[in-house]
Each structure stands twice: as C-alpha cells, then as structure tokens.
PDB file with one MODEL, atoms N, CA, C and O in Angstrom:
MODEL        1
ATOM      1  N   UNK A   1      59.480 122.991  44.744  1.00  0.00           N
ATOM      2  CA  UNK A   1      58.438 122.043  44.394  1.00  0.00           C
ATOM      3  C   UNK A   1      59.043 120.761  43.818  1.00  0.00           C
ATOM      4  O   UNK A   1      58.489 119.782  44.318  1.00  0.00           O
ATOM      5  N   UNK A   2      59.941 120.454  42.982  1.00  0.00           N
ATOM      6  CA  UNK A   2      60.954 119.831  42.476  1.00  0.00           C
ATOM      7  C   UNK A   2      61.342 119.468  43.746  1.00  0.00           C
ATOM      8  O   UNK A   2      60.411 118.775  44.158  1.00  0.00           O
ATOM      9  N   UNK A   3      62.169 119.539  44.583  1.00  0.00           N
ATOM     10  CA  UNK A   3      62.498 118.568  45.544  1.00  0.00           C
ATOM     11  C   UNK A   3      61.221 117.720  46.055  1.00  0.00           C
ATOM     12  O   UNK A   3      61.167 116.491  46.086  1.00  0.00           O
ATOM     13  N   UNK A   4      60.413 118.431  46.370  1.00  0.00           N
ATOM     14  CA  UNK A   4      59.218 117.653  47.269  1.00  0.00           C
ATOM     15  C   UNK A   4      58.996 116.342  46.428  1.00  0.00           C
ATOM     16  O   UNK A   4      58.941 115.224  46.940  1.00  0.00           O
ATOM     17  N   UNK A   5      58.866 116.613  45.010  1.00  0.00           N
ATOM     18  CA  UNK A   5      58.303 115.715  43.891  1.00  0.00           C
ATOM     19  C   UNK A   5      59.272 114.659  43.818  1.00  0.00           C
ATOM     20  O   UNK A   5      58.946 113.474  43.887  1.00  0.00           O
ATOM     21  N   UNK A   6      60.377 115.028  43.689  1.00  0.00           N
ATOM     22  CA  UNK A   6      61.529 113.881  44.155  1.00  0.00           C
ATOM     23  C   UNK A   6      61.706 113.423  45.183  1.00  0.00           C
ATOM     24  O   UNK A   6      61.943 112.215  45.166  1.00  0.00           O
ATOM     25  N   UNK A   7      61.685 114.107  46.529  1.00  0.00           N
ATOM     26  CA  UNK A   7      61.252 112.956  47.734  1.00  0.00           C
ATOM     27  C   UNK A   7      60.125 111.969  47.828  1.00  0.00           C
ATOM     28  O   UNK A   7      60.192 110.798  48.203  1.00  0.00           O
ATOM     29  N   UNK A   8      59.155 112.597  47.451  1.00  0.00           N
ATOM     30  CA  UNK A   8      57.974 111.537  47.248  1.00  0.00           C
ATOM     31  C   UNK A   8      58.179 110.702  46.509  1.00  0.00           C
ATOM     32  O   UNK A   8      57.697 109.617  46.836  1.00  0.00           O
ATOM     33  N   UNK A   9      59.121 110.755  44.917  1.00  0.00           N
ATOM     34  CA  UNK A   9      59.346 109.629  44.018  1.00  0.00           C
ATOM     35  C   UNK A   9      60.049 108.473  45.335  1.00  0.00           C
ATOM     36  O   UNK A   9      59.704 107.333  45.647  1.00  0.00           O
ATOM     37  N   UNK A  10      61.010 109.263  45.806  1.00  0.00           N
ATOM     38  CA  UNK A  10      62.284 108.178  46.271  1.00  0.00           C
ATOM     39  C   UNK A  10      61.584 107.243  47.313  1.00  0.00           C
ATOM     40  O   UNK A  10      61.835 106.040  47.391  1.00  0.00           O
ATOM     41  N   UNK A  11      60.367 108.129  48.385  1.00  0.00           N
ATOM     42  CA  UNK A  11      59.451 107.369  49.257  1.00  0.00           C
ATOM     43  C   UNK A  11      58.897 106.034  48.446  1.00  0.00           C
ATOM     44  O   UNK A  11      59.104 104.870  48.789  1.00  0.00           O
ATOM     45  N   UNK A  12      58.282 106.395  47.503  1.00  0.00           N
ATOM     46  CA  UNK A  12      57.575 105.767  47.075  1.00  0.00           C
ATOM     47  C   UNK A  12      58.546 104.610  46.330  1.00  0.00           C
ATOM     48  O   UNK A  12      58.088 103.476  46.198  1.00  0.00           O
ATOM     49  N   UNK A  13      59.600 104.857  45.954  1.00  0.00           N
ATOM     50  CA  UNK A  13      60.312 103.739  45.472  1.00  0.00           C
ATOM     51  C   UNK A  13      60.858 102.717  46.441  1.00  0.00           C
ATOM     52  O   UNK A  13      61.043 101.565  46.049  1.00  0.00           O
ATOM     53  N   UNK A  14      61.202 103.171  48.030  1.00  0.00           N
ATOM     54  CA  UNK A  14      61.240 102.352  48.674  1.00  0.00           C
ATOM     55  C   UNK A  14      60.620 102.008  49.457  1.00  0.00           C
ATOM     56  O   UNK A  14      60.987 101.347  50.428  1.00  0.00           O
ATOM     57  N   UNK A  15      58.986 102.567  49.088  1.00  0.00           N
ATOM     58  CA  UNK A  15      58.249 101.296  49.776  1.00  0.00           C
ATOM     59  C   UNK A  15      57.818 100.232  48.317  1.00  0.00           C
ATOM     60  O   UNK A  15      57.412  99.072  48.399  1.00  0.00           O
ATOM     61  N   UNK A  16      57.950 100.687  47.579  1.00  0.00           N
ATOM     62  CA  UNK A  16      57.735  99.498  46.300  1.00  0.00           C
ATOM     63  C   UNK A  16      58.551  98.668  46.421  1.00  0.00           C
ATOM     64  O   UNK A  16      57.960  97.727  46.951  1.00  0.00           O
ATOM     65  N   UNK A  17      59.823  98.334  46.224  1.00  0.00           N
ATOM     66  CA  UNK A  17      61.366  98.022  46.947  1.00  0.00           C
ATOM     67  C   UNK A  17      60.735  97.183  48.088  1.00  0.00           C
ATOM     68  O   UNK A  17      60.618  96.030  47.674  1.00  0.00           O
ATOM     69  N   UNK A  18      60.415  97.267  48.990  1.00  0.00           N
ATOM     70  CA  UNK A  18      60.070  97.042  50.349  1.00  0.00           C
ATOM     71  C   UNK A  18      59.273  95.963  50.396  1.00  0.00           C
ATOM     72  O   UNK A  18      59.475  94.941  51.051  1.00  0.00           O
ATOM     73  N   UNK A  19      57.870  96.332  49.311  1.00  0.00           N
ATOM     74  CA  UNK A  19      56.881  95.312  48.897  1.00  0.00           C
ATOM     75  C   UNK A  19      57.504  94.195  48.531  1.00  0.00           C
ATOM     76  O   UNK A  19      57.470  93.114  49.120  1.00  0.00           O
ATOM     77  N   UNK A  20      58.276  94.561  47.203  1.00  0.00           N
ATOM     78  CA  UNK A  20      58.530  93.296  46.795  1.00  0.00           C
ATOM     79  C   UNK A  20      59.503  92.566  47.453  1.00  0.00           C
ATOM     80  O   UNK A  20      59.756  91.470  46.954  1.00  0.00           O
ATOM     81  N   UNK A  21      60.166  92.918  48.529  1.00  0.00           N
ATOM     82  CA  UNK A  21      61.336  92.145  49.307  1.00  0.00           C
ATOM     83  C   UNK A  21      60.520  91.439  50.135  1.00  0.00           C
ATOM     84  O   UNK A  21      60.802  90.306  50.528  1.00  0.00           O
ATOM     85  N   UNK A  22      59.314  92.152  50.492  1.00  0.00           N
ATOM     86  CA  UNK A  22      58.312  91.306  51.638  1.00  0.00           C
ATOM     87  C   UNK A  22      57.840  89.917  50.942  1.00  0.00           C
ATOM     88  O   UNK A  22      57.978  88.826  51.495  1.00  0.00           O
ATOM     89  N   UNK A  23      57.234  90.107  49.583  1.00  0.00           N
ATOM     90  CA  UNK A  23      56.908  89.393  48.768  1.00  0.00           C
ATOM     91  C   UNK A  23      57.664  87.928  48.736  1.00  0.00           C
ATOM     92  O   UNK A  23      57.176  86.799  48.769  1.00  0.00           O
ATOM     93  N   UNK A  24      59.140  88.396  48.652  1.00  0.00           N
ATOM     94  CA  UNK A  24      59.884  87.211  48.057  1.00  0.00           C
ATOM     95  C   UNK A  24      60.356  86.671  49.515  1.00  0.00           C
ATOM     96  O   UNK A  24      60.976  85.613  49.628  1.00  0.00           O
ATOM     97  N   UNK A  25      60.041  87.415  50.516  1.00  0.00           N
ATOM     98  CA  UNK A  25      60.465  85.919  51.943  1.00  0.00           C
ATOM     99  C   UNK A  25      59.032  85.524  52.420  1.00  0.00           C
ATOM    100  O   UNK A  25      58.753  84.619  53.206  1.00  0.00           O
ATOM    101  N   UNK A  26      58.297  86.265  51.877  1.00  0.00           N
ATOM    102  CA  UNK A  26      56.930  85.471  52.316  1.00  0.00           C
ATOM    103  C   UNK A  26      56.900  83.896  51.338  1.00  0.00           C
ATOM    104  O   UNK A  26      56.745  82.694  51.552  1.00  0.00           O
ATOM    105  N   UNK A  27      57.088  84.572  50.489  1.00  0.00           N
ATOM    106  CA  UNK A  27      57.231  82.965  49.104  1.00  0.00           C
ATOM    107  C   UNK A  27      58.716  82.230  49.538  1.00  0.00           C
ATOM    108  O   UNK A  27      58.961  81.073  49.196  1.00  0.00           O
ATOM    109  N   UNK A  28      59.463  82.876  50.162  1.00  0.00           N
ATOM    110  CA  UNK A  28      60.731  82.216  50.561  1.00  0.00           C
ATOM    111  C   UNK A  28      60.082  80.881  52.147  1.00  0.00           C
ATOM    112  O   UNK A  28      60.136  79.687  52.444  1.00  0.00           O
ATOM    113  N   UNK A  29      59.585  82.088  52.628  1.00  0.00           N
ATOM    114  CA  UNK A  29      58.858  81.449  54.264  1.00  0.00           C
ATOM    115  C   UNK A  29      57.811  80.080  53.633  1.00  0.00           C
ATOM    116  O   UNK A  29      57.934  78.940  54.081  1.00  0.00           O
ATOM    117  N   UNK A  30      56.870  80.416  52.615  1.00  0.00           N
ATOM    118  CA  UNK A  30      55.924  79.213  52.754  1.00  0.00           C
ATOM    119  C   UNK A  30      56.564  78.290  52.169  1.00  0.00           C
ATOM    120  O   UNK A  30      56.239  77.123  52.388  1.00  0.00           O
ATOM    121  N   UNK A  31      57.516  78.563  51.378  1.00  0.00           N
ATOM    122  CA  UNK A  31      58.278  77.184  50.206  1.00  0.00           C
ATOM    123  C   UNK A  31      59.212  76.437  51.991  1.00  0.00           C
ATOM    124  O   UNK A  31      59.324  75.225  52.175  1.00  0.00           O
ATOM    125  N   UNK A  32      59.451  76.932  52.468  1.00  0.00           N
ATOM    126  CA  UNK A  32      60.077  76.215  53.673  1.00  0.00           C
ATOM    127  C   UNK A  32      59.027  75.891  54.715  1.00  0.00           C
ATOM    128  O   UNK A  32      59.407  75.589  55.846  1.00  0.00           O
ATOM    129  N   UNK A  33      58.449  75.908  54.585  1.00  0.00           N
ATOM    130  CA  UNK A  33      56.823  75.516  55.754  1.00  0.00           C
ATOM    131  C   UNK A  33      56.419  74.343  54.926  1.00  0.00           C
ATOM    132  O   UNK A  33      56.236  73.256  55.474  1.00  0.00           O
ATOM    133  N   UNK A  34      56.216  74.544  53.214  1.00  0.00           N
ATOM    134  CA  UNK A  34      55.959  73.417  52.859  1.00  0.00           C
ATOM    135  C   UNK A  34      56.661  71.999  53.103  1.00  0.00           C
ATOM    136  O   UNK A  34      56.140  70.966  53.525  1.00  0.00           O
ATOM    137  N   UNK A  35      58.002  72.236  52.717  1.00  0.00           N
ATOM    138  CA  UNK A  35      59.274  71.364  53.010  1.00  0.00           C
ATOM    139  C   UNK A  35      59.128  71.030  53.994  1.00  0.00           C
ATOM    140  O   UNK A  35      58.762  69.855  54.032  1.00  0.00           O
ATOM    141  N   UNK A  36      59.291  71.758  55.444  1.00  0.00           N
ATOM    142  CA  UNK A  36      58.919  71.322  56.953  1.00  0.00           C
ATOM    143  C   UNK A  36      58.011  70.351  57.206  1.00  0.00           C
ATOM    144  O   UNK A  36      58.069  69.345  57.912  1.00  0.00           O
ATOM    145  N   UNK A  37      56.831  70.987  56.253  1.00  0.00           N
ATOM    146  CA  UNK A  37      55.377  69.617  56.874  1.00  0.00           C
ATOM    147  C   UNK A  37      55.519  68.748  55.895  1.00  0.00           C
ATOM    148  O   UNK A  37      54.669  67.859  55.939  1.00  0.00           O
ATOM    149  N   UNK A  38      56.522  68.642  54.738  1.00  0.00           N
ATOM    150  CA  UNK A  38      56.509  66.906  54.021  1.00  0.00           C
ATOM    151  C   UNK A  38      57.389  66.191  54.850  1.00  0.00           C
ATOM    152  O   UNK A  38      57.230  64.972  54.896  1.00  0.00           O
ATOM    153  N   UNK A  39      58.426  66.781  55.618  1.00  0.00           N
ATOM    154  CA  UNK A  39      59.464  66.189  56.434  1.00  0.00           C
ATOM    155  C   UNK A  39      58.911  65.570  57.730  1.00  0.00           C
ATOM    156  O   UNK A  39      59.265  64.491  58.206  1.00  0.00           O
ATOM    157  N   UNK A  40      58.072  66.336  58.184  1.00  0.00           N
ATOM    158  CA  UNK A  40      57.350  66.383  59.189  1.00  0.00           C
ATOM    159  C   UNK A  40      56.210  64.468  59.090  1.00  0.00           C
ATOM    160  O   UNK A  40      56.298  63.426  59.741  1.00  0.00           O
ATOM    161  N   UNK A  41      55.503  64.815  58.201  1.00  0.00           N
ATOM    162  CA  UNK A  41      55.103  63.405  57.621  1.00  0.00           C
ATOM    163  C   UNK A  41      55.519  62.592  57.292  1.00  0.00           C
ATOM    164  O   UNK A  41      54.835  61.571  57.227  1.00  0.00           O
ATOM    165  N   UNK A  42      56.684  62.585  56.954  1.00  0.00           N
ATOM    166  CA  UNK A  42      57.739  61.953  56.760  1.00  0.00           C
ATOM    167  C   UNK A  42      58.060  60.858  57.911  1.00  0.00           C
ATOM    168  O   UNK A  42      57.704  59.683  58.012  1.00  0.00           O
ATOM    169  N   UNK A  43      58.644  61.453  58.515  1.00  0.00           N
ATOM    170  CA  UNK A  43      58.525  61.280  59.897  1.00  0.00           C
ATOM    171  C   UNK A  43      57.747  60.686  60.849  1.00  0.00           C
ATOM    172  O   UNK A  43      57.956  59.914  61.785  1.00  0.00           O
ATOM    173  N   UNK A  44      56.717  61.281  60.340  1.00  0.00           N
ATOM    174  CA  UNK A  44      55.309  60.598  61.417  1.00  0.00           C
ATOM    175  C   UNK A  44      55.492  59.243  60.749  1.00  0.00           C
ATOM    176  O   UNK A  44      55.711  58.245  61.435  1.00  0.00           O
ATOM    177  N   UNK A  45      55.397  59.183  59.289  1.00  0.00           N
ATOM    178  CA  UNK A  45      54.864  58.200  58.990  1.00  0.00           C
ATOM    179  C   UNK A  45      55.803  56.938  59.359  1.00  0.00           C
ATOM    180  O   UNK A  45      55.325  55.877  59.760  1.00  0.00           O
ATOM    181  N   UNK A  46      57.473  57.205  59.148  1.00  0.00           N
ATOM    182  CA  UNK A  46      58.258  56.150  59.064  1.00  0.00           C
ATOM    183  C   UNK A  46      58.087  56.052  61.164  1.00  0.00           C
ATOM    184  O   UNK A  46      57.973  54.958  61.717  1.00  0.00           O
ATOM    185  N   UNK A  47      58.103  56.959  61.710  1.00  0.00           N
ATOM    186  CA  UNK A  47      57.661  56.484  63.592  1.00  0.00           C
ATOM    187  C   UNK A  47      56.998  55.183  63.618  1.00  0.00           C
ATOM    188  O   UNK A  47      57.454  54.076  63.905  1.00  0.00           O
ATOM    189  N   UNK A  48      55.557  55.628  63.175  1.00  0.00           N
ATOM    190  CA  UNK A  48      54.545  54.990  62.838  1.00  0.00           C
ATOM    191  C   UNK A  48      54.468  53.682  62.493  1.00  0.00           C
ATOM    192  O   UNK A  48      53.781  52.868  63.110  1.00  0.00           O
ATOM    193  N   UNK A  49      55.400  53.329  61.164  1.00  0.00           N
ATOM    194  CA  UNK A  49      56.032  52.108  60.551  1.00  0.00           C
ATOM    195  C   UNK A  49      57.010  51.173  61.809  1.00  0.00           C
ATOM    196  O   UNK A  49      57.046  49.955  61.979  1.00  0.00           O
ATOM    197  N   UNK A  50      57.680  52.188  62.501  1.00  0.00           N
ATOM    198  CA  UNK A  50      58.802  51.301  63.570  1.00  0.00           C
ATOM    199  C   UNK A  50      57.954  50.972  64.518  1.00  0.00           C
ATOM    200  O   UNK A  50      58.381  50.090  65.264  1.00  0.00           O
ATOM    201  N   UNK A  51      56.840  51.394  64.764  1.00  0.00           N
ATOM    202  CA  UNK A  51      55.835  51.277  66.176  1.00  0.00           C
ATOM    203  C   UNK A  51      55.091  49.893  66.058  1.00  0.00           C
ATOM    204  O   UNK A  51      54.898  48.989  66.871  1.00  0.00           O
ATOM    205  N   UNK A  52      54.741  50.072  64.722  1.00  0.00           N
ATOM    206  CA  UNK A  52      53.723  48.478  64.433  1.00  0.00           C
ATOM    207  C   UNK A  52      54.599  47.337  63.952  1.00  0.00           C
ATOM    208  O   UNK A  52      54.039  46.245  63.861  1.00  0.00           O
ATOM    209  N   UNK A  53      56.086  47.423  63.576  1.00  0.00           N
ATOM    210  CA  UNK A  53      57.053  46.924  63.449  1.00  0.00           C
ATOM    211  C   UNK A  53      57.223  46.310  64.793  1.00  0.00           C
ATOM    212  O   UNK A  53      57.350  45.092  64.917  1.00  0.00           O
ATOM    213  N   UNK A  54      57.227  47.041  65.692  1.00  0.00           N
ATOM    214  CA  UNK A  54      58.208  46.669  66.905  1.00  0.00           C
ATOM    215  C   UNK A  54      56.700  46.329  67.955  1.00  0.00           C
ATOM    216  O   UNK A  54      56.925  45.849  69.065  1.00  0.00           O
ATOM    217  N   UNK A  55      55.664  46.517  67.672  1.00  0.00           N
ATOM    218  CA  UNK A  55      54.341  45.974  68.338  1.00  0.00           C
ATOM    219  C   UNK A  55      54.393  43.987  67.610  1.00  0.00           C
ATOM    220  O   UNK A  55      54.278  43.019  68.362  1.00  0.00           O
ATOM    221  N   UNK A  56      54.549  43.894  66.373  1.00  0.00           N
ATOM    222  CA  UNK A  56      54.187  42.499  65.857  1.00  0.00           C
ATOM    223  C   UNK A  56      55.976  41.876  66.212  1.00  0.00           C
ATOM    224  O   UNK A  56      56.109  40.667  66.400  1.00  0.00           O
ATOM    225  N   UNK A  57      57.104  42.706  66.267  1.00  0.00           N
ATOM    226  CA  UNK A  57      57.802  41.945  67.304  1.00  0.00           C
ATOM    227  C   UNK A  57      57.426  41.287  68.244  1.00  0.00           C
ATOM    228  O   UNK A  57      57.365  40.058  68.280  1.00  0.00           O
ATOM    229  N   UNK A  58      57.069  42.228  69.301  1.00  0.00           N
ATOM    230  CA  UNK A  58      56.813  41.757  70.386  1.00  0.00           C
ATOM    231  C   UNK A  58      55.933  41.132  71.026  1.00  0.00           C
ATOM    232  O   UNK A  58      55.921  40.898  72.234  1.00  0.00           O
ATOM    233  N   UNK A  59      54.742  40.680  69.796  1.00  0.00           N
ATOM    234  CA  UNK A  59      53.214  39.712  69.771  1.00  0.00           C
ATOM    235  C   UNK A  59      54.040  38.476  69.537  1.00  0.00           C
ATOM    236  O   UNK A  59      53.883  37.486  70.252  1.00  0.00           O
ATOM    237  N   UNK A  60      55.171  38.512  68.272  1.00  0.00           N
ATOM    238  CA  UNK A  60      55.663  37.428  67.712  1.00  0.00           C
ATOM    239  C   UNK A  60      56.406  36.761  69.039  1.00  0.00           C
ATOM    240  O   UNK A  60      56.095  35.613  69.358  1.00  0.00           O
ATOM    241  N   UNK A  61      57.364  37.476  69.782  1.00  0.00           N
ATOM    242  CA  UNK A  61      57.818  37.072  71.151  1.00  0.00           C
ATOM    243  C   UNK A  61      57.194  36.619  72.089  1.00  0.00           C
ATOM    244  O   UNK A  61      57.555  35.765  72.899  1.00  0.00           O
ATOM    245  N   UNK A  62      56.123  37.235  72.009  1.00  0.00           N
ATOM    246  CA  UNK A  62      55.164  36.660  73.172  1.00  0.00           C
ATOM    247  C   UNK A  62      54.357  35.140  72.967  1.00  0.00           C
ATOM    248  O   UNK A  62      54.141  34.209  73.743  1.00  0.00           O
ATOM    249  N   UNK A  63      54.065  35.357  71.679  1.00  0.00           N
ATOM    250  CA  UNK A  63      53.550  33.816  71.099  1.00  0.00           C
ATOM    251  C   UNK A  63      54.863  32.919  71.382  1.00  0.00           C
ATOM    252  O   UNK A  63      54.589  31.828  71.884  1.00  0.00           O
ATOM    253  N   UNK A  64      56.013  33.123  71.195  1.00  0.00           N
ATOM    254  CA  UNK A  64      57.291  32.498  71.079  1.00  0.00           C
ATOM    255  C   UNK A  64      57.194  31.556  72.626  1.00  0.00           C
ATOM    256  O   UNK A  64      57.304  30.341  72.792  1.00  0.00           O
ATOM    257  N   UNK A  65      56.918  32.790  73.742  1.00  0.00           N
ATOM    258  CA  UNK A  65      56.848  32.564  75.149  1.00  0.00           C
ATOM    259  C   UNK A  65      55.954  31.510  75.217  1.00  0.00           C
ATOM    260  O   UNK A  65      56.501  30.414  75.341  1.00  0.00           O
ATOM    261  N   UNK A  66      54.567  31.509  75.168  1.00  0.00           N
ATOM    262  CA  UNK A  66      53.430  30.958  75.290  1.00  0.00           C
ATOM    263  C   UNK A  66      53.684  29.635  74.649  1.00  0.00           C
ATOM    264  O   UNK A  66      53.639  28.623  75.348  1.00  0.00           O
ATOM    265  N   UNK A  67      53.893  29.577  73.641  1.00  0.00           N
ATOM    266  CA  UNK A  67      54.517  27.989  72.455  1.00  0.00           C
ATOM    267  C   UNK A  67      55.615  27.007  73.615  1.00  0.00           C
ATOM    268  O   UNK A  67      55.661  25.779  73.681  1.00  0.00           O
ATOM    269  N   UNK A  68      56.387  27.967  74.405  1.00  0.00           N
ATOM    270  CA  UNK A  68      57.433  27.457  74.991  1.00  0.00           C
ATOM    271  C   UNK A  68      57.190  26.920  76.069  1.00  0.00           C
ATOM    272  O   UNK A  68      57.583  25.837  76.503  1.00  0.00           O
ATOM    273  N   UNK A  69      56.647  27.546  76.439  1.00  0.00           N
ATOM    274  CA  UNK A  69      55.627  27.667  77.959  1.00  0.00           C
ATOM    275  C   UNK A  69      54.867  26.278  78.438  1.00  0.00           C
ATOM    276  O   UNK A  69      54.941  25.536  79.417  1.00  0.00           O
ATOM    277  N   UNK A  70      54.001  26.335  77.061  1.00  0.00           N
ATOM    278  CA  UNK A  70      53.048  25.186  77.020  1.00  0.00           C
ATOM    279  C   UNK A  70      53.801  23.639  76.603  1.00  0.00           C
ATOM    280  O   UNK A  70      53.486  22.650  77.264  1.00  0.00           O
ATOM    281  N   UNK A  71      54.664  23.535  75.628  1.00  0.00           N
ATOM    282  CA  UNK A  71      55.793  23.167  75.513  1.00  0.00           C
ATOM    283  C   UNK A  71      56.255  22.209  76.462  1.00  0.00           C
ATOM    284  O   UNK A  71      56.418  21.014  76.215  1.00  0.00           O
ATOM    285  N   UNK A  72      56.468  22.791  77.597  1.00  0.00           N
ATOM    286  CA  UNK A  72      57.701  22.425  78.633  1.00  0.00           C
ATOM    287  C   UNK A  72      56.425  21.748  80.030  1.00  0.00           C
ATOM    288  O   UNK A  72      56.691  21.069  81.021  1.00  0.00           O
ATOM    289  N   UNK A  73      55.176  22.240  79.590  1.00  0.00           N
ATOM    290  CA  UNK A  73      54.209  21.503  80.842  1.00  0.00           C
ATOM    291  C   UNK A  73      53.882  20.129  79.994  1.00  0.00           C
ATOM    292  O   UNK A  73      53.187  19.245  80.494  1.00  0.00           O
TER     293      UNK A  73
ENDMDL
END
C-alpha cells in the first residue's frame, strides 16, 4: 500500500512540476509576442514615415518639373 501511495505522490509531483514549467513558457511565450508586436509597430510606423517622406519628395520634384517646364515656354 506504501508503494502505491508513493507512486501517486511522485505522479502527482510531476505533473505539478509540469504545470508550473508550462506556466513559465507560456509567460515566457507572451512576454515575446508582446516585444514582437511593439517591434512590429515599430516598423509599420517608421515604413509609414519613409512612404509620406518619399510621396512629398516626389510632389516636391514634380512641382520642381512643372516650375521648369513653364519656365522655359
């Protein structure tokens, strides 16, 4: 009876064991999901910044054209 009672302790200790290892990469997994999607925005946002950057370039060029254009008639 004594053995049984001690296998069941030891079961039971490694699924407790088990729990809490699940525990700490689940909190390991979302702390890196969080990080991912600030990087992630990050990202979008500075794209975003080079896109309307490089759009009022190329309005500014085009006015440049048109100024020159008219200019020369």
């Amino acid at each position: 009876m004594k053995g049984i009672y001690l296998n069941c302790l030891c079961r039971l200790h490694g699924l407790v064991t088990a729990r809490q290892m699940d525990k700490q990469t689940i909190s390991q997994l979302e702390r890196r999901l969080q990080e991912e999607r600030r990087l992630r925005n990050s990202c979008e946002a500075q794209l975003a910044a080079e896109r309307k950057a490089k759009k009022a370039e190329e309005a500014a060029a085009a006015r440049a054209v048109a100024i020159a254009a008219a200019a020369n008639k």
